[in-house]
Phi, psi and omega in degrees: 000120149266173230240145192223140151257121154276327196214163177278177190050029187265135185253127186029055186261008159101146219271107182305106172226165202264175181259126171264132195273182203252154186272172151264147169231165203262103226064215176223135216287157177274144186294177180293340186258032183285109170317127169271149164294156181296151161315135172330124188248318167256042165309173166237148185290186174304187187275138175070040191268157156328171172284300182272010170300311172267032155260340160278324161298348189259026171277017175252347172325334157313316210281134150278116202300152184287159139266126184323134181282138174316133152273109182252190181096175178229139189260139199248010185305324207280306183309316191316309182311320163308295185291351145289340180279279180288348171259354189218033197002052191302179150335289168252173201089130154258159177249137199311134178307329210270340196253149191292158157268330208263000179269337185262032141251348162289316159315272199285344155303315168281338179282328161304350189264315184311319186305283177342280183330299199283352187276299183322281181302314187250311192288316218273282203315310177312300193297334185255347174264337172310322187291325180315307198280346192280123170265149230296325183280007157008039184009136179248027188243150198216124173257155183197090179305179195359049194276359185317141153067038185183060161313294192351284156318345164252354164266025170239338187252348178239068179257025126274026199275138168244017169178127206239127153263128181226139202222147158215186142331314219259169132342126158258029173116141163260120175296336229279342191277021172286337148333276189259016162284152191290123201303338182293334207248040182283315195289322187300287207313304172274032210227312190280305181308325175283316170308329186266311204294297204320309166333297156306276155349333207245320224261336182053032143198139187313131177259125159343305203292313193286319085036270189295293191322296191303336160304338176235045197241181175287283177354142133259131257262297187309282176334315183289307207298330191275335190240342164294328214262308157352280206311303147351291168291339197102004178250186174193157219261154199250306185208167168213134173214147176258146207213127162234158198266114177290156179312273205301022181128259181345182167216141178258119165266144218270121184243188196278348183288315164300316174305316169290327162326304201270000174310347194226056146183068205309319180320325205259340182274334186308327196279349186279008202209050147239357149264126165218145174235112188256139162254145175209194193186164172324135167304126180048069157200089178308004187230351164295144179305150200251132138313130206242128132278161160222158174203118142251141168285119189208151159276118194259352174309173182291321170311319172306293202295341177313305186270003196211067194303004179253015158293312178286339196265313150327333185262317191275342162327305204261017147106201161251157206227163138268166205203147166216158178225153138220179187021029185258058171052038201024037203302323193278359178296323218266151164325313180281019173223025170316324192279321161301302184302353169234056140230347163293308190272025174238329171288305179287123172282303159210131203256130174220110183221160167266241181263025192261030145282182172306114197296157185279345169280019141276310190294318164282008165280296156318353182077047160249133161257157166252116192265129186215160190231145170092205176219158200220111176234029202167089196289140209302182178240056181251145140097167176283077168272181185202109192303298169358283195258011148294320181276344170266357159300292188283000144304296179312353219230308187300298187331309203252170198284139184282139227217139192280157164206112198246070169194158173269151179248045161119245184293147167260141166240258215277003152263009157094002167274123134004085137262154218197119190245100157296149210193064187282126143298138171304000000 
């Protein structure tokens, strides 16, 4: 597939793809507005999660779950279950007779250790002031633009969400080599990936380089970080399926008669494991209400979304959403990203970014406010910048009374303090 940079150091701004012609699926497919089941309304927070972490999940306690929609498309779980098991040390899953134990119990002491920490230092601090700031009418549907690799983060700020999109650059991936990976190359394979979660995990957000690196690993990279986040939260994944977006919208899944197509034309099959949709639930509780990801690889500059309408028309299916950005290079400052950033501010109901979100001269013109936490003397030296709109963040920042913020969202800025922008309807 080819791959387009608009700027350096740009975070997820997603994988350049041409208008696609539509797969076939098997029956009829479900549309972009297909009601999802509710979120774990009894669920238990994550291990060491807070008091009030688990009082906000239980304002859903209410909700009755839906019955689960027929699933068409081919279901990739039993690999997911592996590489959860053996690549993120989820619960659940088995491991291939062919893999060492003592390299996957090496694995999971330190990626445990790592988990702690990070449940400790981020989720438990984070989640509860996050939740504070939500208002009870919340969109339970959650968009999250250069969103690669950081589920996590978006089940710590929506973790009553019952369908999280997360759109980048990169792919998410074929699960299928965890099958025929080589038993030697078990340990380099999780070694290079436990580096990236540890990474992810110290930074409380994904870096491109880092990113671009997990893509060319056997593994896939989008998929562990998307199944690392499980383990973290307390969850554990139900189905995996790959999906592509028809121009209007819809979504076609992907089956194995598309695959078996594509055998003798590996580029083009490659392009069928670039959208996925993981369902997962509460861990070991077989009755809980189910949760939805979707992750597209897409390019959001204007050129892409121009050439290729079926993102924006997907994205718009669902109404008003809620929505977040960090660290993404401030992409939404720039001329070349007009089109997500004015399909943001015409859908969101309410937004949580650091300053690399929508700047106050689009948002208060739209009819928004804006709200800050922390402190802002400066954006960080990522990205597409715009002297415009640094100096009206720190007007914004100077203007309003200083509001404590004691975790980082994504840039720290250019003098390392911890900030934060709410992007409310009026």
């Amino acid at each position: 597939m080819k791959r387009y940079i608009v700027a350096p150091l740009m975070f997820g701004a997603a994988c350049a793809r041409a208008p696609h012609a539509d797969l076939a699926a098997s029956g009829a497919p479900p549309t972009a507005t297909a009601v999802f089941p509710a979120p774990p309304a009894s669920s238990p927070p994550p291990p060491a999660a807070s008091e009030s972490a688990a009082a906000a999940s239980s304002a859903a306690a209410s909700v009755t779950p839906e019955a689960p929609e027929p699933l068409e498309g081919a279901d990739f779980i039993a690999q997911a279950r592996v590489l959860f098991r053996v690549g993120v040390c989820g619960p659940a899953g088995d491991v291939p007779a062919a893999f060492d134990p003592a390299v996957i119990a090496r694995n999971c002491d330190d990626l445990g250790k790592a988990y702690d920490e990070y449940r400790k230092d981020w989720v438990d601090v984070a989640r509860p002031v996050l939740g504070a700031l939500q208002p009870k009418d919340l969109p339970r549907a959650v968009v999250y633009p250069f969103g690669g690799g950081d589920l996590s983060s978006a089940l710590t700020t929506f973790p009553d969400a019952a369908e999280i999109t997360t759109i980048s650059l990169e792919p998410a991936g074929d699960v299928r080599p965890i099958e025929k990976l080589a038993p030697e190359r078990l340990g380099r394979e999780l070694a290079v990936h436990r580096a990236h979660l540890e990474r992810l995990f110290e930074k409380a957000h994904s870096r491109t380089e880092n990113l671009e690196k997990e893509s060319k690993t056997e593994l896939p990279g989008e998929i562990l970080f998307a199944l690392g986040a499980l383990v973290v939260h307390g969850d554990e994944p139900v189905s995996l399926r790959y999906f592509r977006l028809r121009p209007d919208g819809t979504v076609s899944y992907v089956t194995t008669e598309d695959i078996d197509a594509l055998a003798h034309k590996p580029r083009e099959q490659r392009a069928l494991f670039d959208d996925v949709e993981l369902r997962f639930r509460a861990s070991g509780d077989a009755g809980a209400p189910v949760q939805v990801l979707r992750h597209i690889g897409f390019n959001l500059d204007d050129a892409h979304l121009k050439a290729d309408p079926s993102l924006l028309a997907y994205l718009s299916a669902k109404g008003k959403v809620a929505a977040m950005t960090k660290a993404a290079s401030h992409l939404l400052w720039s001329d070349q990203f007009t089109m997500i950033r004015g399909w943001l501010l015409e859908h969101t109901d309410w937004m949580v970014s650091d300053s690399t979100g929508v700047p106050p001269r689009f948002a208060q013109p739209a009819g928004f406010l804006q709200e800050t936490y922390g402190k802002f003397t400066g954006p960080a030296p990522f990205g597409l910048l715009d002297g415009r709109d640094a100096d009206d963040f720190k007007r914004l920042f100077a203007s309003q009374p200083a509001r404590e913020l004691p975790f980082r969202y994504g840039y720290p800025d250019k003098d390392g303090h911890a900030h934060l922008v709410v992007t409310r309807r009026k």
